[in-house]
N, C-alpha and C positions, 0 to 999 in steps of 0.2 A: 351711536352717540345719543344721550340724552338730549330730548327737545328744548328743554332749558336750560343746558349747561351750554355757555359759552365756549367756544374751543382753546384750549390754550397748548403749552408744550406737554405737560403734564396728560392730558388726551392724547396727544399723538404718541406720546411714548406708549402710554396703557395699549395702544392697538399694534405696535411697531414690536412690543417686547411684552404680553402680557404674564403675569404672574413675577414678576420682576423687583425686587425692590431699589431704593435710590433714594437720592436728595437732591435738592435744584437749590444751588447756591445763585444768589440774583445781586452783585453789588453793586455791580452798574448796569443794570438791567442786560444783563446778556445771558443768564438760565443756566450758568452750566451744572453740568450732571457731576454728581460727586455719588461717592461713595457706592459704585454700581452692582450691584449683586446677582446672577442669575436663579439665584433660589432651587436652583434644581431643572430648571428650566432648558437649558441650554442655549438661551436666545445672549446672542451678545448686544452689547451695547450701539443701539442706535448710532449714527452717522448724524451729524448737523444737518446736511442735506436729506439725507430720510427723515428726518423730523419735518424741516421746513415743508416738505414735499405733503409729508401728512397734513399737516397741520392748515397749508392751502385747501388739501380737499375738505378738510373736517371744514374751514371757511363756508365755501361753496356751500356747503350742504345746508350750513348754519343761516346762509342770506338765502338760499332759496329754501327754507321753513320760515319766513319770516313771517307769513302771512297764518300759518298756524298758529305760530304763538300768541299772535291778536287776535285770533278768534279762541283761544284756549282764555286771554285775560278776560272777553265780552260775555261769554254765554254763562249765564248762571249755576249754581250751584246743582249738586247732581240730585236733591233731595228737592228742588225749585222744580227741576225738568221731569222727574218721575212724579209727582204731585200736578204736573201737566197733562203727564200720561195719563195718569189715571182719571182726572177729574172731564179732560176735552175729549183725549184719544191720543195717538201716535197723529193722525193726520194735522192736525192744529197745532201742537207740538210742535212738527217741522215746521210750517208754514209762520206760526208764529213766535218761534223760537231761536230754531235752527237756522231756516230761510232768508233771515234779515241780517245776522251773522256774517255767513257766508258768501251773502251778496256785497257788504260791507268791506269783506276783506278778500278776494279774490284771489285764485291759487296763482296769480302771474305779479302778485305783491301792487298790483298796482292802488292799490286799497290807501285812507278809505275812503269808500265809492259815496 
């Protein structure tokens, strides 16, 4: 799963059923699958309960990267940080770049620090 894709049903099917095509009819917010295809695939159509079940862990996965994605929005651009490198070093770089980021957003989300 993509670090910035929020998880939705639409995720959980793409890993449940990949290569698959479908529709997600939403009228009262409940997602159902219409028009399901296996493309050649052979994967049948997910179960609401195998969705739900993916769709939990894709969660999980999504609240514990949460601290990534705040440190992916703070640290400047990649053309800022090579112009670091070259001009300080790699050591200053980290320290003064990287290091305060990191410290800011810790891998236990407890951030920010």
């Amino acid at each position: 799963m993509e670090l910035n894709m929020e998880p939705t049903k639409k995720t959980a099917i793409s890993v449940l059923a990949p290569g698959c095509a479908y529709s997600i009819e939403d009228p009262f917010g409940t997602a159902n699958i219409v028009n399901w295809r296996d493309n050649g695939t052979g994967n049948s159509q997910p179960t609401d309960e195998a969705i739900q079940t993916e769709l939990d862990k894709q969660n999980l996965e999504w609240t514990a990267n949460e601290y990534a994605r705040n440190r992916k929005a703070e640290y400047p651009d990649w053309g800022t940080q090579l112009n670091k490198i070259y001009d300080d070093g790699v050591t200053k770089w980290k320290s003064e770049m990287v290091d305060p980021v990191k410290a800011k957003w810790p891998k236990d989300n407890s951030g920010p620090v």
